[in-house]
C-alpha positions as YAML, in Angstrom:
chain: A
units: angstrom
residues:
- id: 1
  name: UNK
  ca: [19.37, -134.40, -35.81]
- id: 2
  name: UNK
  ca: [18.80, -136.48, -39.00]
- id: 3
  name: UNK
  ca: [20.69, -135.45, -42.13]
- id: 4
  name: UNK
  ca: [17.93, -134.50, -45.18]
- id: 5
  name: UNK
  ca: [16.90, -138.07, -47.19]
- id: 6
  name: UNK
  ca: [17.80, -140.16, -44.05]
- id: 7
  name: UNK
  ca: [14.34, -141.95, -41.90]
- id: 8
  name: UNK
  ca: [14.72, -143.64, -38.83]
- id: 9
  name: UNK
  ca: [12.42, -146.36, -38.16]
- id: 10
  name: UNK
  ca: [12.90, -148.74, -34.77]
- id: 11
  name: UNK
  ca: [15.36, -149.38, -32.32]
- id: 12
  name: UNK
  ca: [15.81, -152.26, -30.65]
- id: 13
  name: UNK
  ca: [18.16, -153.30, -27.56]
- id: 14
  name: UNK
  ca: [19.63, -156.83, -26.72]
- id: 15
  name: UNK
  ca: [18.57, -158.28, -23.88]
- id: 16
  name: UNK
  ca: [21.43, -156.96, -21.68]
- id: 17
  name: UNK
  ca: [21.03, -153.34, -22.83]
- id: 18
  name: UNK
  ca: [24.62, -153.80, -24.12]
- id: 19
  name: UNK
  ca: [23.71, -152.97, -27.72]
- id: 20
  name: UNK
  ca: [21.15, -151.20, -29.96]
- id: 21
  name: UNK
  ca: [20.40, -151.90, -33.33]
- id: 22
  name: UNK
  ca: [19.01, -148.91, -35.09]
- id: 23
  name: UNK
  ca: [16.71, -149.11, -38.19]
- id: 24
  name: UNK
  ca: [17.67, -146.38, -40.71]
- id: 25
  name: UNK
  ca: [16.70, -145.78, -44.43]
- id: 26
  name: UNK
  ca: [19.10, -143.07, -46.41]
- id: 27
  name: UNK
  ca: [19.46, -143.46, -50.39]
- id: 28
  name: UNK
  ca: [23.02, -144.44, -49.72]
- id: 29
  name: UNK
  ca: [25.51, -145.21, -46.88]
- id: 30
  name: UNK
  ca: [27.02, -141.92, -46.93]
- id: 31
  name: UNK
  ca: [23.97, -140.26, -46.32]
- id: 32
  name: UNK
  ca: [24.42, -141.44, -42.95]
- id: 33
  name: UNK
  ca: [27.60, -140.19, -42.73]
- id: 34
  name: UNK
  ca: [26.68, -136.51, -41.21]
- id: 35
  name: UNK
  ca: [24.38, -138.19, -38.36]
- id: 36
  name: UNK
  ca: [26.83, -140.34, -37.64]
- id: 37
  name: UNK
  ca: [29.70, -138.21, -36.87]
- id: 38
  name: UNK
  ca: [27.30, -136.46, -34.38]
- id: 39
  name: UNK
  ca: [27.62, -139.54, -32.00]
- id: 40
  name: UNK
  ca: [30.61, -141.51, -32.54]
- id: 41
  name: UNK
  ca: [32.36, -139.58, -29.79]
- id: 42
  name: UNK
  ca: [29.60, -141.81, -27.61]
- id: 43
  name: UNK
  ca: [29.00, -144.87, -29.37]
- id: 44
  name: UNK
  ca: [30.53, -147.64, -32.02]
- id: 45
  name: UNK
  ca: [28.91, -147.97, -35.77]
- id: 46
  name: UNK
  ca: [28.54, -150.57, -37.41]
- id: 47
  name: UNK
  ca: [26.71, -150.24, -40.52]
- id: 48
  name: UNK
  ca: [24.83, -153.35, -42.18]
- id: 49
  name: UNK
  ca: [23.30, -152.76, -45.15]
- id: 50
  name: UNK
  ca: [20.17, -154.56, -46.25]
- id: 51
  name: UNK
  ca: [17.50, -154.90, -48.86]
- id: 52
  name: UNK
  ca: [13.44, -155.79, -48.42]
- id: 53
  name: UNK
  ca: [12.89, -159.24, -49.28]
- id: 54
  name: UNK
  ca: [11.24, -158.63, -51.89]
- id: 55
  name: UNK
  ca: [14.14, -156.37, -53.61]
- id: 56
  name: UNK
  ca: [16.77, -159.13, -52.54]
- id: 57
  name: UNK
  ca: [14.51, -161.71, -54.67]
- id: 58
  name: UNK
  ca: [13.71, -159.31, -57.39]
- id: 59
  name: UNK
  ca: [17.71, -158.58, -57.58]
- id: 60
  name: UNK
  ca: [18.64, -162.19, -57.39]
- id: 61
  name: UNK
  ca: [16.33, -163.38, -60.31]
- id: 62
  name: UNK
  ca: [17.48, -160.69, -62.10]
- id: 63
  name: UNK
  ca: [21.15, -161.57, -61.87]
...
């Protein structure tokens, strides 16, 4: 059910099994924006997103 460009990679649950966080890679945020209206009848999104530390540190030298 993944949209073309977008990779899932791990899940993983608190320790209540209240939440899961969901590892995703898309080029952009709005690639995610087809899988995500598949679910959000079901569940809440919150989307966080983040670089490698290596690209943060390569970014922040840069700037």
């Amino acid at each position: 059910m993944l949209p073309e460009g977008v990779a899932y990679h791990a899940s993983w649950m608190d320790s209540s099994g209240a939440r899961c966080f969901q590892i995703m890679e898309a080029p952009h945020v709005e690639s995610l924006a087809s899988w995500i209206s598949r679910w959000d009848d079901l569940v809440d999104f919150e989307i966080v997103p983040v670089l490698t530390s290596a690209d943060f540190w390569s970014k922040a030298q840069s700037d």
